[in-house]
C-alpha positions in Angstrom: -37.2 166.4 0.1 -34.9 164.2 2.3 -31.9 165.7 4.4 -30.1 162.8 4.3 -26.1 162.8 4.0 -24.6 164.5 1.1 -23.3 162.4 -1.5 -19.5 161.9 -1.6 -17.2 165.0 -3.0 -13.9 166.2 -2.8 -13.0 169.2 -0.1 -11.1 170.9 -2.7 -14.4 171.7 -4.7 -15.5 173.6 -2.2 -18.7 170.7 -1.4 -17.5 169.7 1.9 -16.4 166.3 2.3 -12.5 165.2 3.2 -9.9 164.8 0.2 -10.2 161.0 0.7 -13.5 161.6 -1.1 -15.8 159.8 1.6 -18.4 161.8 3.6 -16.3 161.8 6.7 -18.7 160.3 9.8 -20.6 162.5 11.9 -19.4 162.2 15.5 -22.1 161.4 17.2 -20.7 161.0 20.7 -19.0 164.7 20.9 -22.2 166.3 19.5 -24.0 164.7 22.4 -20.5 165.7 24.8 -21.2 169.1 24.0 -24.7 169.7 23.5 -24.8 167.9 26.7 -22.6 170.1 28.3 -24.1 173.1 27.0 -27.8 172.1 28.6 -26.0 170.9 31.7 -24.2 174.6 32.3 -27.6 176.0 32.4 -29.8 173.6 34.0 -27.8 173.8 37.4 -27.1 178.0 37.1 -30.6 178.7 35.6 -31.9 179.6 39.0 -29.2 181.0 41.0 -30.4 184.6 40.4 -34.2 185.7 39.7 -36.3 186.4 36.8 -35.2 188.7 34.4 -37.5 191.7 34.0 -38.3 190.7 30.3 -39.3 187.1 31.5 -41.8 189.0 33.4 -43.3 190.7 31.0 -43.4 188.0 28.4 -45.4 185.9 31.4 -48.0 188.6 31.2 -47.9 188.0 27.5 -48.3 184.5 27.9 -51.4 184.9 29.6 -52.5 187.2 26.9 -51.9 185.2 23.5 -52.4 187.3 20.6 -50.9 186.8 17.4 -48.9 189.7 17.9 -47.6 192.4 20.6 -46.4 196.1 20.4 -42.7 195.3 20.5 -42.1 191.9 19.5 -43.5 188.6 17.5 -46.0 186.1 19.0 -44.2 182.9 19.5 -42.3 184.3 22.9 -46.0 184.3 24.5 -46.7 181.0 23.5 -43.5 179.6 25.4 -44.5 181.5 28.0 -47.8 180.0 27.7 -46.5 176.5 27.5 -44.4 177.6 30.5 -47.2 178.7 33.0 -48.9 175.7 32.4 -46.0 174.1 33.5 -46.1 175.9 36.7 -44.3 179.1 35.4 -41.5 178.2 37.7 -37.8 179.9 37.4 -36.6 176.7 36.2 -39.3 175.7 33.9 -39.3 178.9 32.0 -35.3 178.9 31.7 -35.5 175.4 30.4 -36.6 176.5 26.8 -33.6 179.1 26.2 -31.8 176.1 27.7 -32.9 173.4 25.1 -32.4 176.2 22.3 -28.8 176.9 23.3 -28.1 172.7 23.3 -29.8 172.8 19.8 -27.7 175.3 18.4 -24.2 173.8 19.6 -25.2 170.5 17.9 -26.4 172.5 14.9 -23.0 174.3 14.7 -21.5 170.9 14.8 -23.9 169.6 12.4 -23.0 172.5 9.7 -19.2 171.5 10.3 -20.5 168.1 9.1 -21.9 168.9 5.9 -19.3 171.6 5.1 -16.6 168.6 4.8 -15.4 168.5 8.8 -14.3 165.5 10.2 -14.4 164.9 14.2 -11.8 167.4 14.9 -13.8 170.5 13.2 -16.9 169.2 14.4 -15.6 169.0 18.0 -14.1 172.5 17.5 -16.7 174.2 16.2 -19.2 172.8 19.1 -16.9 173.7 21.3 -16.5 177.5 20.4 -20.6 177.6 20.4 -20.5 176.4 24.0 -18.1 179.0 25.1 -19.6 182.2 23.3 -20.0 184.6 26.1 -22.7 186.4 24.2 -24.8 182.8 23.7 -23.9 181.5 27.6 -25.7 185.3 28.1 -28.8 184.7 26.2 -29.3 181.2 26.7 -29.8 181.8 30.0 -32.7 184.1 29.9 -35.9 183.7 28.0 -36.2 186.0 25.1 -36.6 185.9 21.8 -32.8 186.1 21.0 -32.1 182.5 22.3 -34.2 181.0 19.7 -33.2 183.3 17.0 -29.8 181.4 16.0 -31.9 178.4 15.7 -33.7 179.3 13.4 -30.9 181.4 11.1 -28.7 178.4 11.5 -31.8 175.6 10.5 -32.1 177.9 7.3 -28.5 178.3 6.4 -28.4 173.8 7.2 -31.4 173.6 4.1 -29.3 176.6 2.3 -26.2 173.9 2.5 -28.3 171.2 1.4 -29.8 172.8 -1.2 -26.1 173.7 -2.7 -25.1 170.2 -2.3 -27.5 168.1 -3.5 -29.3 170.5 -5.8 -32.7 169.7 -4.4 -35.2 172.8 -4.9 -37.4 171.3 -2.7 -35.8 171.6 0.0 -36.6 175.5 -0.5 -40.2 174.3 1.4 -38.5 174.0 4.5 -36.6 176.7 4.4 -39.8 178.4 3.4 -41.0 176.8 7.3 -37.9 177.5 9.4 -38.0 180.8 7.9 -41.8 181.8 9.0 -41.2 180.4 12.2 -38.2 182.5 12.8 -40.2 185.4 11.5 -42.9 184.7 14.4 -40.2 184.5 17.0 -38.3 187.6 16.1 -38.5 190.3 13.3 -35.4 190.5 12.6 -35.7 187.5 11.0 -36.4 189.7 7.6 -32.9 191.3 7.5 -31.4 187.5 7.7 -34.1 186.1 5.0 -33.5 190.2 2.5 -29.1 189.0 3.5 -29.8 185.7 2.2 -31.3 186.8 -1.1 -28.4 189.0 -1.8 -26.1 186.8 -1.0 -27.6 184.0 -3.6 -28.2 186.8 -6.0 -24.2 187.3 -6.0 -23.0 183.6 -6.4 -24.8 180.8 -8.5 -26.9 180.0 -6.9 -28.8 183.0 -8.6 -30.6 180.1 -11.0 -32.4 179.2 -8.0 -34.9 182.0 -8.9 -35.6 180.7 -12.1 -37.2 177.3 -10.6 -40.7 177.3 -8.7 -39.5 176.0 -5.4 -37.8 179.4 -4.0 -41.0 181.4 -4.6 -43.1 178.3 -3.2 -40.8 178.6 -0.2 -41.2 182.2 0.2 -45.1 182.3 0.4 -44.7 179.7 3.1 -42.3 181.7 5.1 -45.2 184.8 4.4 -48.1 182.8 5.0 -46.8 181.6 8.3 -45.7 185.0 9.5 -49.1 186.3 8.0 -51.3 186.5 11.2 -48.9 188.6 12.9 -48.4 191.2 10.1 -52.8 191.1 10.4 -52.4 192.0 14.0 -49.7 194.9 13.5 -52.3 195.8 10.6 -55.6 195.6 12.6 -53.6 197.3 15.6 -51.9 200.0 13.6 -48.6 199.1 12.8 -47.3 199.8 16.9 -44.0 198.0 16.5 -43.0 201.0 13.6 -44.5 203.7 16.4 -42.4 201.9 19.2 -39.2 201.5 17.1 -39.6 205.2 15.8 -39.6 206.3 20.1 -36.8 204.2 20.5 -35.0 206.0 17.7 -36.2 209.8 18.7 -35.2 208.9 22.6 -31.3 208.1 21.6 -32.5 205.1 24.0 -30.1 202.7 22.4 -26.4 202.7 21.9 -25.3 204.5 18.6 -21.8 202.7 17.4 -19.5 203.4 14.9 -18.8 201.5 12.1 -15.2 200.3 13.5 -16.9 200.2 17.4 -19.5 198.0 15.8 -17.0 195.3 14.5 -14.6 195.7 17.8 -18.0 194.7 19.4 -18.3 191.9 17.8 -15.2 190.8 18.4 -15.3 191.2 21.9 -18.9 189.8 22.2 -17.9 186.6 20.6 -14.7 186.4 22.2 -11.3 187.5 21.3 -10.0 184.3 20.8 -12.7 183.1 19.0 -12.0 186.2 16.4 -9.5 183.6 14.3 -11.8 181.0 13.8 -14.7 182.8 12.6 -12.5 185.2 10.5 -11.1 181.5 9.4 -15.3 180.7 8.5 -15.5 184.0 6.9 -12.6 183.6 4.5 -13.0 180.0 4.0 -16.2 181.0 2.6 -15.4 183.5 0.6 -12.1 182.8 -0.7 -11.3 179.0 0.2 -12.0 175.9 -0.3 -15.8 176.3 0.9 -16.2 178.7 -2.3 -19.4 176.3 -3.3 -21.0 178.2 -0.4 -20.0 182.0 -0.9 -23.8 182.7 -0.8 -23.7 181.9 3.3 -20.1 184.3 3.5 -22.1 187.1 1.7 -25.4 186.4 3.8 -22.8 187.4 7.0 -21.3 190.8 5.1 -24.6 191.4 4.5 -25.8 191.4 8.0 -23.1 193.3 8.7 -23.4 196.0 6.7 -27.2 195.9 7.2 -26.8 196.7 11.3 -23.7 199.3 10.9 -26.4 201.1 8.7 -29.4 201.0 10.9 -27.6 201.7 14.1 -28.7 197.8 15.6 -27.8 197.0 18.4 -24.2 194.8 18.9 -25.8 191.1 19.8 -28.2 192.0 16.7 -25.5 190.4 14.5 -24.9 187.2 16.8 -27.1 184.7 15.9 -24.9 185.0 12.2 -22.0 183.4 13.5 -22.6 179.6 14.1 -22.0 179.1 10.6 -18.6 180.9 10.8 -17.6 179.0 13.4 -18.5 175.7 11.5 -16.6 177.2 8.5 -13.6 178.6 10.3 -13.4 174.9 12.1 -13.5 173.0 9.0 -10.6 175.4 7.7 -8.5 174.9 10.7 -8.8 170.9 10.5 -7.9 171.2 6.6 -4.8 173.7 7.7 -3.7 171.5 10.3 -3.8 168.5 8.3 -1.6 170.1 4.8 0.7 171.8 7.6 4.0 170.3 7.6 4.3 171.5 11.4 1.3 169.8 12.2 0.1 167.3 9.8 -0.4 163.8 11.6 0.0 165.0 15.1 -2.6 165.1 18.1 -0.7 168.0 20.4 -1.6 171.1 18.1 -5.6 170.2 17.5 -5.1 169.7 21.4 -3.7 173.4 22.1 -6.3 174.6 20.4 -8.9 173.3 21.7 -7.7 173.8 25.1 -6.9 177.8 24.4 -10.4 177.5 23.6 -11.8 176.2 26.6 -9.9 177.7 29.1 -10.4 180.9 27.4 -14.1 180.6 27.8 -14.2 179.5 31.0 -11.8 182.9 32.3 -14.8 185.1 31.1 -18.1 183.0 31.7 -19.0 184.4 35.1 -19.3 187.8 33.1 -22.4 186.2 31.4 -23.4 183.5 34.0 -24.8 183.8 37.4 -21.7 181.7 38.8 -20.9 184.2 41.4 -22.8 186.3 44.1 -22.3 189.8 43.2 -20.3 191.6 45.3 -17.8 188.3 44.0 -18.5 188.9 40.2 -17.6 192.6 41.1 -14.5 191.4 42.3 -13.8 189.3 39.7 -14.2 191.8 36.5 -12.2 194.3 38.3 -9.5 192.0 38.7 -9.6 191.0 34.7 -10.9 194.2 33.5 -14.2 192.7 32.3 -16.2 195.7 31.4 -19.9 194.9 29.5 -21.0 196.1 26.5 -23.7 198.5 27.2 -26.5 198.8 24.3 -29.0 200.9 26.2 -27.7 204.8 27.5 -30.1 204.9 30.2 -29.7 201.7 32.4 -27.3 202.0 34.6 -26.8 200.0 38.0 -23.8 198.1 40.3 -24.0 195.2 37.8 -24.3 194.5 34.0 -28.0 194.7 32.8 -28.1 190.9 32.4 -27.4 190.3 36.4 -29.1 193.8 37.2 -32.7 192.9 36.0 -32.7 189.5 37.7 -32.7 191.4 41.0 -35.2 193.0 43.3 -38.5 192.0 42.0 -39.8 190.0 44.8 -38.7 192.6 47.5 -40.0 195.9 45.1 -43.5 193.4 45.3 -43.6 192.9 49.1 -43.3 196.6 49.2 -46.0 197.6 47.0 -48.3 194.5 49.4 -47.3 196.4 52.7 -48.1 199.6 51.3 -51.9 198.2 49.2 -52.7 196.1 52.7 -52.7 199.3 54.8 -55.1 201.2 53.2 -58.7 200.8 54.2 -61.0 198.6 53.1 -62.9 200.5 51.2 -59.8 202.1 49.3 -58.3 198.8 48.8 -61.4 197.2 46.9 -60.8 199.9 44.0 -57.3 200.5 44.3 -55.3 200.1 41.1 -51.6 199.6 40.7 -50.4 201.5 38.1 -46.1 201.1 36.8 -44.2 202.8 34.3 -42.5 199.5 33.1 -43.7 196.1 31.9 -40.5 194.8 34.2 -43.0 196.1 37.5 -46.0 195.1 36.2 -45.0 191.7 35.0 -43.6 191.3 39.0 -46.7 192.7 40.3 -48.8 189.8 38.7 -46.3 187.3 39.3 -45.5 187.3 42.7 -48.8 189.4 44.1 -51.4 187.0 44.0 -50.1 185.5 47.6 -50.3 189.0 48.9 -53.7 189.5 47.8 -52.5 192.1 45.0 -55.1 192.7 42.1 -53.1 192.7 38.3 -51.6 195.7 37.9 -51.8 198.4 35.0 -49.3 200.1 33.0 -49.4 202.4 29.7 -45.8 200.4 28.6 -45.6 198.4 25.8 -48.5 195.6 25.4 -49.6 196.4 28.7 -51.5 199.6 27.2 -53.9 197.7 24.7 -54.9 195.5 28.0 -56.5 198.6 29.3 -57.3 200.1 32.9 -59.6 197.2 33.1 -62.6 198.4 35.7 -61.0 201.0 37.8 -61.8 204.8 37.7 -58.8 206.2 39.3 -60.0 207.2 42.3 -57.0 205.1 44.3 -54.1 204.8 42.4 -50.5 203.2 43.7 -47.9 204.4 41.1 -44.2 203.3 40.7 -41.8 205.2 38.6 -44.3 208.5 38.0 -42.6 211.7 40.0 -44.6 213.3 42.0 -44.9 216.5 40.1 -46.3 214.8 36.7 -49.1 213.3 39.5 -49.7 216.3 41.3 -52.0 217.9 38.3 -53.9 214.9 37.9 -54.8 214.3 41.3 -56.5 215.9 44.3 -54.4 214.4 46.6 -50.9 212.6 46.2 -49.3 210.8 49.4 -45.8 209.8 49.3 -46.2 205.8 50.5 -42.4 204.6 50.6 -39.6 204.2 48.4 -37.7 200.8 46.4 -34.1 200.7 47.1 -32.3 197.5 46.1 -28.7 197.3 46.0 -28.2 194.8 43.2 -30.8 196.1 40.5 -31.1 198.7 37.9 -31.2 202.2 39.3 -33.8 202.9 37.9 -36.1 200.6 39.6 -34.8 202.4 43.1 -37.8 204.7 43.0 -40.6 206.8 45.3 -43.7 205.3 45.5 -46.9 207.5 45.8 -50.8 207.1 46.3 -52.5 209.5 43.8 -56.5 209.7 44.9 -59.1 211.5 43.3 -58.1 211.3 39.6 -59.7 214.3 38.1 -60.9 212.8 35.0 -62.0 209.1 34.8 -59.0 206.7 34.2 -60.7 205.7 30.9 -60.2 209.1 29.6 -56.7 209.8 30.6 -55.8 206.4 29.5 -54.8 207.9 25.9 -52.1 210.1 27.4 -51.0 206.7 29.9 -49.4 204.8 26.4 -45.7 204.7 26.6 -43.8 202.9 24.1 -40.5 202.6 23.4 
């Protein structure tokens, strides 16, 4: 079952190896250059902003581990987990999307490898992983999406391997990477049903004649079992929440051609030619031997332009493109009469590359303060892609979220500290979003703030723990939904900060005297979506 290097072929059969027919060498030095680089970037911007409001919530989840949540797989609350006891620090908790994002550079570079690419195709295709705006984005948050090309791009590795060395075997740790990915995100299943298709359309189709594929497949289920018994035992709520999602028009609906413009832009314009180049060389060149990983791609593609995903749904897809289109460009450059031999036009591209990537990175990096990055995108026309209708604010919803937390906190202490004692021993906090509630047991404790409650998401299985509702500080509720409920509703204050989502920028009341016993009215509390 090793991975060791693939045994010497010709490029022109499509196996991936140079037409001198030696394995070129793996270069070592610019994998660790550029992975380097890539961990580097976000080590020294990780904290120049705050904590998103996801990282928030998925805090509260890591002091919660289940084997599953409302909206999302497991393995995000064991990070988390792993992160608190860390100290739960900004820059410990941004250090894991930071070693994912390094990981998946030198995977990129990797794939190059075994798809034939000598130093120059490696180097390139590292080079475009580093600069995708959409992965500096993600890579510099914790969520679920920065591990999510790992684990694709570890299954299409094995898928390679597989092809080239005709090892079934290997199907075991596909079978692994693939359960794993499945416990980070569900989405995985739309890769793993794009990856069947596309072996059922090439040659690969005799792999379901041998044991190993099915062996590999109970593996990837067995793995991902003990969150499907949690959605189970807890009544399928990620089908409930996505079904709220879908009947609120939450998310951004795009069109066929606005999807694939999307992905364009999200990748980078200039990248569009390489990993067009990865597609075709795929499908119709001289990497033909893997057509099953070009198909996997239309797949997805076809899958998300059907189901109305969201546009970054499709991103962790293209590291293998990039690895292809690189390989294709070295093999071009090489035959091309223009350019065979010569060092300047690998060295144009590759600097088209980087500059390129550096113009737009402070439009997915905290590099500037804001009212700077406002500047700046006006002056180059940077306008982010919005995937959510209702969040609107002064910046993008990556920078947007990061800000206001601590001071919305501080508020909620000044107005909790001035009530009187005996109000303030059963006072509950009560938000509308995970993003408050996650900040409200993160940064409270030092004010003396109890953990708050919320009907949102997870939140709503943790319960109203031992309050009865008869003090009650609410963010995001309007007064009028209170006013039933309550005997008595007191406006306290209002949020206002000028870098963070709008929404957030919100009255806050004191409901007391809940009519009915918070237990009761719990029921009608749950919000999911």
């Amino acid at each position: 079952m090793s991975l060791s290097a693939p045994p010497v072929r010709d490029v022109r059969s499509g196996s991936g190896s140079q037409s001198g027919g030696k394995t070129p060498p793996l270069a070592t030095s610019l994998l660790l250059l550029l992975s380097g680089a890539k961990f580097l970037i976000h080590v020294l911007l990780g904290g120049r902003y705050g904590y998103f409001r996801d990282e928030l919530y998925f805090l509260d989840c890591g002091r919660h581990l289940a084997w599953g949540y409302v909206d999302h797989a497991p393995m995000i609350g064991l990070v988390a987990r792993i992160a608190l006891a860390l100290g739960g620090s900004l820059h410990v908790l941004r250090l894991f999307p930071t070693i994912a994002g390094a990981l998946v550079v030198a995977l990129t570079m990797l794939i190059a490898w075994r798809l034939g690419g000598d130093r120059y195709a490696q180097g390139l295709a590292g080079l475009a992983a580093l600069v995708v705006p959409i992965y500096l984005g993600i890579d510099s948050i914790l969520s679920m999406n920065c591990f999510e090309p790992l684990f694709w791009m570890g299954c299409v590795y094995v898928l390679i391997r597989i092809i080239q060395t005709g090892n079934s075997r290997l199907w075991v740790w596909f079978g692994v990477i693939a359960g794993l990915g499945l416990m980070n995100k569900h989405s995985t299943l739309f890769f793993g049903c794009a990856v069947v298709v596309g072996i059922l359309l090439t040659a690969e189709r005799r792999e379901f004649f041998k044991p190993w594929i099915w062996i590999g497949g109970v593996i990837a289920v067995l793995i991902f079992l003990p969150n499907v018994t949690w959605q189970v035992q807890h009544h399928f709520p990620i089908l409930e929440d996505l079904h709220n999602v879908q009947a609120s028009g939450k998310n951004v609906v795009l069109s066929p051609a606005a999807f694939i413009g999307q992905q364009i832009m999200m990748m980078h314009p200039i990248l569009f030619p390489i990993w067009l180049a990865g597609l075709w060389f795929f499908l119709m060149g001289r990497g033909r031997k893997y057509r099953a990983l070009g198909w996997t791609y239309v797949m997805l593609l076809v899958e998300f332009i059907v189901l109305h995903g969201k546009n970054y749904y499709l991103a962790p897809a293209y590291p293998m493109l990039l690895a292809g289109g690189a390989v294709a460009i070295e093999d071009w450059l090489s035959r091309s009469r223009v350019s065979a031999g010569k060092l300047w036009p690998k060295a144009v591209i590759a600097s088209i590359v980087l500059v390129a990537g550096a113009i737009v990175a402070p439009s997915v990096l905290p590099l500037l303060p804001p009212t700077k990055y406002l500047a700046y995108s006006q002056a180059l026309h940077l306008v982010p892609q919005k995937t959510e209708v209702h969040h609107e604010g002064p910046l993008p919803q990556l920078f947007g979220d990061q800000f206001g937390w601590p001071e919305l906190v501080q508020e909620v202490a000044q107005i909790y500290n001035a009530l009187p004692a005996e109000e303030r021993s059963k006072a509950a906090i009560l938000t509308g979003n995970y993003g408050e509630a996650g900040a409200i047991d993160l940064f409270g404790p030092k004010y003396g703030l109890p953990p708050a409650i919320s009907g949102h998401q997870t939140y709503f299985f943790w319960g109203p723990r031992s309050y009865t509702g008869e003090v009650i500080i609410t963010l995001q509720y309007d007064r009028t939904d209170l006013e039933p409920h309550c005997a008595s509703v007191q406006d306290a204050g209002a949020h206002y900060h000028p870098w963070g989502m709008a929404e957030e920028n919100a009255e806050i009341y004191i409901c007391r005297g809940l009519k009915q016993p918070l237990s009761e009215v719990w029921p009608r509390v749950k919000h999911w979506n």
